[in-house]
N, C-alpha and C positions, 0 to 999 in steps of 0.2 A: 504493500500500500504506500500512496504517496507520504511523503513527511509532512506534505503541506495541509495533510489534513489533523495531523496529528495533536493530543491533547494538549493543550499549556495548562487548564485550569485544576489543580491539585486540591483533593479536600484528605481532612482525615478520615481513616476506617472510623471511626466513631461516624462522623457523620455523615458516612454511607452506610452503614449500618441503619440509623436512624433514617434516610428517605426510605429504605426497603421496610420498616418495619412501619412506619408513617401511613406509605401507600398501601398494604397488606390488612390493619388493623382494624381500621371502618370498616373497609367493606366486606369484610371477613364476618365482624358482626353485623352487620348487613344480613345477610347470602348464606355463606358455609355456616353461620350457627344455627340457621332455620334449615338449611340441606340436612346437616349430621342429625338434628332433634326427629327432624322427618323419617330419615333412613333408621338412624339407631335407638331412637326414643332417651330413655336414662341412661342409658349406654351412651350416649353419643360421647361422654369424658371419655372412655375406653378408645373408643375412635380417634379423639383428638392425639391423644398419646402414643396408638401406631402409629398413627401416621404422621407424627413430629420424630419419630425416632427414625421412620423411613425417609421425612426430609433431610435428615443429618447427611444422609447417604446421595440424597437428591441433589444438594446443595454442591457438595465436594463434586459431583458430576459437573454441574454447572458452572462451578468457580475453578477445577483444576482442569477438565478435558474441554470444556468447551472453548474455553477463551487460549489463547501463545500471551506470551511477551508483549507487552504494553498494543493489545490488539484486542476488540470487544467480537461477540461471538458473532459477530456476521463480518466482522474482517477476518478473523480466523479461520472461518467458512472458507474464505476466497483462497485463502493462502491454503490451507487440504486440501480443496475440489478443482481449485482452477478458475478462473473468469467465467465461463458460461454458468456450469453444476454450480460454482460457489454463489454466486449473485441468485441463483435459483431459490436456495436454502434461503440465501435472505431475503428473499421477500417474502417465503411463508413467517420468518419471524418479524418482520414489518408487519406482515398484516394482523398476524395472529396480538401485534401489540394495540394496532386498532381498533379490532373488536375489543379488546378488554378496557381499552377505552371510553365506547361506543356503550358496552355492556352495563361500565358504571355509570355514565350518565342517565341512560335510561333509570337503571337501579334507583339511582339518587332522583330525579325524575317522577316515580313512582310514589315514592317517600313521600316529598315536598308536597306531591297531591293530595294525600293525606292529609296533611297540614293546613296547606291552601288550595281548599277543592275548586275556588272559581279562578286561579290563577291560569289564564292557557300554558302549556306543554313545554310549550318552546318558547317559553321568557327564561325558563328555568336553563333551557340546553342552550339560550344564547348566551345567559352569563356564564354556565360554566366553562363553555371552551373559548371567550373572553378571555376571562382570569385564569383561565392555564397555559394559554396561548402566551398571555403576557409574561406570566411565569416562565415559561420555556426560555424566550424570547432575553429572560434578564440573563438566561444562563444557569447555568448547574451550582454554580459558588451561591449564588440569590436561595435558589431553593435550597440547599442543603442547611444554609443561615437559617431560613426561616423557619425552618421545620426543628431546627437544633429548637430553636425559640419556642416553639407551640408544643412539639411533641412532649415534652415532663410534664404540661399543663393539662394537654389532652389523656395523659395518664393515671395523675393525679387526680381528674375526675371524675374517670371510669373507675378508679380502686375505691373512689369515695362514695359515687354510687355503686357501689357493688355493696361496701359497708353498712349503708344506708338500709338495702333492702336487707341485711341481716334477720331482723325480727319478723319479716312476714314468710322465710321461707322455713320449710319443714324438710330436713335433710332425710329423715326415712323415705321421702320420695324418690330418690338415685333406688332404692333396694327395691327388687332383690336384684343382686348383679348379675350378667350373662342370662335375665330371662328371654329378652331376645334372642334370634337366631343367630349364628356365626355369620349367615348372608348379610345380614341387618348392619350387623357392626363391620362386616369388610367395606360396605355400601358405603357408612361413616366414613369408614376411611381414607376410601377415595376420595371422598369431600376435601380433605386435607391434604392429599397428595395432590390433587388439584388446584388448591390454593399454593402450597408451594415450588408447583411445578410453573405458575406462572412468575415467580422470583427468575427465571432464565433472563427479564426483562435487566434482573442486578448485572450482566454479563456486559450491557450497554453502556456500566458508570464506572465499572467494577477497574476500568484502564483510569479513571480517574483519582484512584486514592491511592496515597500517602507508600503505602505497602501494599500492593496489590498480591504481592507473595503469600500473607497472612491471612488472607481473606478466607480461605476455603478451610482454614483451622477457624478462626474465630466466627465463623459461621456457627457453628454448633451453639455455641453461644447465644446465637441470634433466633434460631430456629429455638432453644430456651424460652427465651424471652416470649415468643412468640406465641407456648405451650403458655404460660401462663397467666400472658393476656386473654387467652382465650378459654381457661378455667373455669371462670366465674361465669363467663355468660353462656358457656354450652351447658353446665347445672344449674344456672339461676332459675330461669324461666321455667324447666321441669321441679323446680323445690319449690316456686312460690306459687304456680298454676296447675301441677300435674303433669304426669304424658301426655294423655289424651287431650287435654287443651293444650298444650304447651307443641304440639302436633301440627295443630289447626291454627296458630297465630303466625300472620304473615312476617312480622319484626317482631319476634319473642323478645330483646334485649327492651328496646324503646317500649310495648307494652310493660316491661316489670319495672322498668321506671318511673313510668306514670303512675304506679302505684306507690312509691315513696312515701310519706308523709315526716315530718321530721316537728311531732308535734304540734302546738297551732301557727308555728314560727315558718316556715317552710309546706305549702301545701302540695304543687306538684314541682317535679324538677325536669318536664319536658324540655322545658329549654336546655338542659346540657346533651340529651341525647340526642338533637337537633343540631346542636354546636360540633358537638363529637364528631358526630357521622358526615355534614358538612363537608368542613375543614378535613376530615381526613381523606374525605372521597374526591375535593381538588387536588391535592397531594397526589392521590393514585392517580387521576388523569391526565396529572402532568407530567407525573415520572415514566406514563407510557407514552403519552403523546412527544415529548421529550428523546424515549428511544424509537419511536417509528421517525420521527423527524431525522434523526444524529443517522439512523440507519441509512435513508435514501440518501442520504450526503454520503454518506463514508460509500454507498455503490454505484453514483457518480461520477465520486474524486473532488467532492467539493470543499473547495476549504475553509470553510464557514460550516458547524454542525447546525446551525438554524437556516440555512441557506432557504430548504423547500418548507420554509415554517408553516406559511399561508396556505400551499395547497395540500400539504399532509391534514393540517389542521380539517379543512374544507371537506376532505374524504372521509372523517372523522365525522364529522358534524351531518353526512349522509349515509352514513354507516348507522349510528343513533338513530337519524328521524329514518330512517325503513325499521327498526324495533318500536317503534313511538305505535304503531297501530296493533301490536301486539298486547295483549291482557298480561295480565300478574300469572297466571296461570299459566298460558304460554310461555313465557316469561322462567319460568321455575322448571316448567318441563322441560325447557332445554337446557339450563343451564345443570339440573339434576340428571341428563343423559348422554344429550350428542356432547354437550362440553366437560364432562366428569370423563373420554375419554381422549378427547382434541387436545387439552391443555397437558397433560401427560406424555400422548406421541411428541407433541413441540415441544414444552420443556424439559424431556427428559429423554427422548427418544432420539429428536434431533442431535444434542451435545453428545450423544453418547454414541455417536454416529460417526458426528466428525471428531471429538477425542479417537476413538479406534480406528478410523482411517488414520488419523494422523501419527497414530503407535506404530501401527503395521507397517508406514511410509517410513517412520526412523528406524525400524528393525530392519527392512529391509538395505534402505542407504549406508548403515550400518555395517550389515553382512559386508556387500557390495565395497564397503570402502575396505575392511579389514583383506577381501581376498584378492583387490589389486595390490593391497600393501606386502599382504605374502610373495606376491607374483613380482612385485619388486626386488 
């Protein structure tokens, strides 16, 4: 790849750490805690926990074979497959970045209807890919600042609502354990391997930190973190409503917080779970609108990573409104089928494709070079 496309702006693994875990954590409770509660019922903590220990595995795929030497995984592509094949692969991970895109604005979308049922549709998908467009547009150093800034905040309010709902919920609820099937709780799991099988998107920023070397060890770490942001709210809503309700609620997290009461001081605390999910569902739009942007540039040769900002953005914003006529329902049933196995062959399928080509290419150069040195 050209130099001239090459990274200047350096942040630390902390805070790329922190946009992966920023974009991830909304819309996780979003999404995957109403998928796992749906597939595995009280079991869904069971699920969370395979499938955080299968990300650990995920991750290193992603962070050590996908990506070479200061090269993100669709440069790395070029450089294994060659020009035609390599740019191929990358544009299924371009696109595969804008549907996830497209997926959360709708998501968030949905939401806000909720909220504000006579707002039209599209005030909501105009500001969002506004303010992530401009987001992108500052650059990776801008968002990684910002998020260092908001993400403790957004933490600290989710562990405080978590706390909060203490007293309404009844932990006999998780028992008895394994009464679901093993299907049930695999189903779970896939939820989670899907959610972190779209982190392939960290491969796009991943040339951007500090120690890029470090990354696929302290990942585990991250993929931690991650298990125990998501604790609370894949139990909460079956301890405070039950399975079977807790089954049938479209946003279990944001319902058990609307039950809060924090005696007559505090009546509801809607407003943070609207905050929460928000803010962090800009974050995820930007950090993929961000790598489908940087990607078309790097296969190109452009030496600007915001170069095609405007028309990545634009494909985005018609990717969204063709989902905008679909229901909640529709909506769930594809993201609980055709994409519980999409986001797995691309995040984990792919890297693990082009790492082993690239094994077998140095084993063989290898050979190749040791037996003209004999022949010398």
């Amino acid at each position: 790849m050209s130099n001239q496309s090459k990274v200047k702006v350096t942040l630390s693994n902390m805070q790329i750490f922190i946009i992966v875990i920023a974009s991830s954590m909304a819309y996780g409770h979003f999404v995957y805690v109403h998928l796992a509660i749906l597939f595995a019922g009280r079991n869904a903590w069971i699920s969370l926990m395979i499938g955080c220990l299968i990300g650990i595995l995920i991750q290193w795929i992603q962070l050590k074979l996908a990506i070479g030497q200061d090269e993100s995984v669709i440069e790395h592509a070029i450089t294994v497959f060659g020009k035609w094949m390599g740019r191929f692969v990358g544009v299924i991970y371009i696109l595969f970045f804008i549907i996830i895109a497209a997926l959360t604005v709708k998501v968030v979308e949905d939401f806000m209807g909720v909220i504000y049922p006579t707002t039209p549709p599209g005030v909501f998908l105009f500001a969002e890919f506004v303010i992530a467009a401009w987001v992108v547009h500052s650059g990776i150093e801008v968002m990684g600042r910002t998020m260092q800034l908001l993400l403790p905040l957004m933490m600290l309010l989710g562990v405080a609502a978590s706390l909060l709902s203490t007293p309404d919920k009844d932990f006999t609820q998780i028992y008895p354990i394994f009464n679901e099937s093993l299907l049930s709780i695999g189903q779970g799991t896939f939820v989670f391997i899907a959610m972190i099988s779209e982190l392939v998107g960290f491969g796009m920023i991943a040339e951007h930190a500090k120690h890029p070397e470090r990354l696929a060890t302290q990942s585990m770490l991250l993929i931690l973190v991650l298990m125990l942001m998501f604790l609370a709210p894949v139990t909460g809503p079956v301890m405070v409503f039950g399975e079977t309700v807790a089954k049938n609620l479209a946003f279990p997290t944001y319902t058990e917080i609307q039950y809060i009461r924090v005696s007559n001081i505090i009546e509801r605390l809607d407003i943070v779970g609207v905050l929460l999910w928000t803010i962090g569902s800009f974050f995820r739009i930007a950090m993929f609108l961000f790598a489908a942007v940087k990607g078309v540039s790097q296969l190109v040769g452009a030496k600007k990573n915001t170069t095609f900002l405007i028309p990545v953005t634009l494909m985005c914003v018609a990717v969204s409104m063709s989902f905008m006529s679909s229901s909640r329902e529709e909506l769930y049933h594809f993201l609980g089928t055709y994409y519980l196995w999409m986001a797995p062959v691309v995040g984990v399928g792919l890297p693990l494709l082009v790492g082993t080509v690239s094994r077998l290419k140095r084993m063989v150069s290898g050979s190749n070079g040791s037996r003209q040195s004999q022949k010398a």
